[in-house]
C-alpha positions, 0 to 999 in steps of 0.5 A: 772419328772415323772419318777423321781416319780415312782422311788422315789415311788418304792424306798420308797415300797421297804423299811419299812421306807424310812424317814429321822425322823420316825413317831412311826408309822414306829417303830412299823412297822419295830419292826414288820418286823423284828420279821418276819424276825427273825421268817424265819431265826428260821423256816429255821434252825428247817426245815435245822435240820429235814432235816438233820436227814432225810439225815442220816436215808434215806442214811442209809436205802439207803445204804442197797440196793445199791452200794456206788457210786449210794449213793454217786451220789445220794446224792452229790446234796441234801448234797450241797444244805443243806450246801448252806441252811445253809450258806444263813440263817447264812448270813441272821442272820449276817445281819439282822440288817442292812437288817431289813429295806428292805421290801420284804426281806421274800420274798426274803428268801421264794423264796430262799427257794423255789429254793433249793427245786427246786433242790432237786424235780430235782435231786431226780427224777423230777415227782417222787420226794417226795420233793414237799413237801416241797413247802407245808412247805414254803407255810404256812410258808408264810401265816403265816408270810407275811402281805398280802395275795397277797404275799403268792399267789405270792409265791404259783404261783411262786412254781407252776411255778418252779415245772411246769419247771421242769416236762416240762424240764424233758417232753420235753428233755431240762433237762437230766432226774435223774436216781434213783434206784427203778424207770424204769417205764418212767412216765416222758415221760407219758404226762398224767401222768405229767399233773395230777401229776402237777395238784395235787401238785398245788391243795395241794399248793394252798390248804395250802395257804387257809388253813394258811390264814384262820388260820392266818386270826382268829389268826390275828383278836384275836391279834388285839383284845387283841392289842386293848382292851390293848392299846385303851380306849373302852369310846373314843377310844383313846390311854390309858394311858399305851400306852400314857406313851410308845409313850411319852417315844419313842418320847422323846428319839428320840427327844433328840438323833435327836435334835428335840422337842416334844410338849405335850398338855394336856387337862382337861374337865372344871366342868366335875364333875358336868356335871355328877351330874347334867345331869348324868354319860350316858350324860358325857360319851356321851360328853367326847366321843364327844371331844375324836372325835374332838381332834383325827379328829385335830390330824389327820388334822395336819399330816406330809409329804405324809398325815401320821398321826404324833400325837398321842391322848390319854385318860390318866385320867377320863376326861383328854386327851392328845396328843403328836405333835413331830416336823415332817416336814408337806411339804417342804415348811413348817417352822412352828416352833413347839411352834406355831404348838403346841399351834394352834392345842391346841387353835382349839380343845379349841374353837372346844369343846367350840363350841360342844353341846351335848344332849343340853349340852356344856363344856369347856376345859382347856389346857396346853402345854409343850416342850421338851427339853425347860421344860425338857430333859425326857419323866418325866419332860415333863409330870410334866411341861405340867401338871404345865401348865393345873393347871394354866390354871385351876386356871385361870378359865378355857377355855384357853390355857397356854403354857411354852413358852412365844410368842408360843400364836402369831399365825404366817402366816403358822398356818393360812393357 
């Protein structure tokens, strides 16, 4: 049993999305893993270029002082390495999207990468070599690109490793030393030399690592604050309305291909309008602030399998919030159908806000609730059917909840628990 656990818990890491259904969450995660993926497939081909037009320029100096079969034996290897680059990085771009899912695949790339300059440090000379370099490229590439930063380290060790292997084959006699023109000197064979070589080229690996995550670390941060100040509302710290018409429109469309429902609640501060006249504009901020925090803490109470959050909350007007409840399995025991899902979660963040007090000062809320595909088969439809919905709910007098679907107010067993 345990067993089976780990494994399952391994399989899963090793994908971006192992659900069957997944949460926009997921989406956007393997949107992301895929631009990094692509990302490494362009950095490959423009290092493949560079390195190309290195080969001829370097064969033809080359070629000035020394014999043909030197230049050929010379660059046999470097020639068939670059043609094996080439075909991986078209083999990667042919199937990324079948492979995008897999979760360690730029590492993968990375350490291939890695590999082949692993040969070409041996062939042209071991501790001689000037392809080290290279290491330093895929390095910050890395930093760049990876998410984590144990994964970059785990690469700047693993470059370490592979350059540490073939200075002590080439030390010791377990890999036949590679003669090169110009070289005679024999350091290979000079232990000291060997260890303060290696040393310096893994200071200059583990120095581009620092540098490219502190680089990245600020560009990281800028981006999440331009993510946010574009898709959060500073007031409530809600998804604003542009990011609530995206999400709807992804759930809806996935819904429909899948044969599944959405639910949309929309809620509407009763009177706020005299709230603000009468206690102030600080006091209704102060108090729409405080309900976007019940509705974003009963949205995160109602999550799927393993804990993830599957609802998202929104600011879409001035006092008016909303949150769409996509039909996710929350265990596997659990068959609650999505109306009456919809509507406790609705019914708990009326009586929650009923129950708030804020500065001395207490509100109502009005709430309605729609379905796809029962109120309509867009992500448009939907919409104007839930906001039919809050309008009776307004007209009724405020403080309740009134839904499309007749018998979706009868709390069952599973929504009591």
């Amino acid at each position: 049993m345990i067993h089976s656990r780990i494994a399952k818990t391994l399989a899963r890491g090793a994908v971006v999305s192992w659900r069957e259904q997944p949460t926009q969450y997921d989406i956007e995660a393997l949107r992301s893993n895929v631009e990094r993926v692509r990302l490494v497939i362009r950095v490959r081909w423009a290092i493949v270029a560079v390195l190309a037009i290195f080969s001829v320029f370097g064969a033809s100096v080359f070629a000035t002082s020394t014999d043909l079969d030197s230049l050929i034996r010379n660059m046999t290897i470097p020639a068939i390495a670059l043609i094996f680059v080439l075909m991986y990085n078209g083999f990667y771009q042919a199937v990324l999207p079948k492979v995008a899912n897999v979760a360690f695949l730029n590492q993968a790339q990375l350490l291939f990468d890695m590999l082949v300059a692993t040969v070409l440090v041996y062939y042209s000379g071991g501790v001689y070599s000037w392809f080290p370099a290279m290491y330093l490229v895929f390095i910050l590439e890395a930093a760049f690109i990876l998410p984590r930063r144990w994964q970059v380290w785990m690469l700047v060790a693993s470059a370490a490793l592979l350059y540490g292997a073939v200075l002590v084959g080439d030390y010791t006699g377990l890999l036949p030393h590679v003669e090169l023109p110009f070289v005679t000197s024999g350091l290979q064979q000079n232990i000291t030399y060997v260890l303060v070589r290696y040393l310096w080229e893994v200071t200059l690996f583990s120095g581009a690592a620092l540098v490219g995550m502190l680089m990245m670390k600020t560009i990281r941060r800028r981006e999440f604050e331009l993510r946010e100040s574009s898709f959060i509302d500073d007031l409530t710290g809600l998804y604003n309305r542009h990011y609530f018409q995206r999400i709807l429109m992804t759930e809806c469309e996935r819904a429909m291909r899948n044969n599944r429902q959405v639910a949309l609640i929309l809620a509407d501060i009763d009177h706020f309008g005299d709230v603000n006249r009468t206690f102030g504009v600080e006091v209704g901020d102060e108090i729409l602030a405080a309900i976007a925090r019940l509705l974003k803490d009963i949205a995160s109470a109602d999550t799927g399998v393993d804990g993830w959050d599957v609802n998202t909350a929104c600011r879409i007007g001035g006092e008016e919030l909303a949150l769409i409840v996509p039909e996710v399995a929350r265990g596997l025991s659990d068959r609650t159908p999505l109306e009456h899902r919809a509507y406790a979660i609705a019914e708990t963040f009326r009586q929650a806000v009923e129950s708030l007090r804020v500065s001395g000062v207490s509100v109502t809320v009005s709430v309605g609730v729609a379905f796809l595909p029962v109120d309509g088969v867009s992500h448009d439809a939907l919409l104007e059917a839930a906001d039919g919905m809050l309008s009776l709910a307004v007209l009724a007098g405020g403080n309740g909840v009134r839904t499309s679907v007749p018998g979706a107010g009868v709390p069952s067993d599973d929504d009591l628990r």
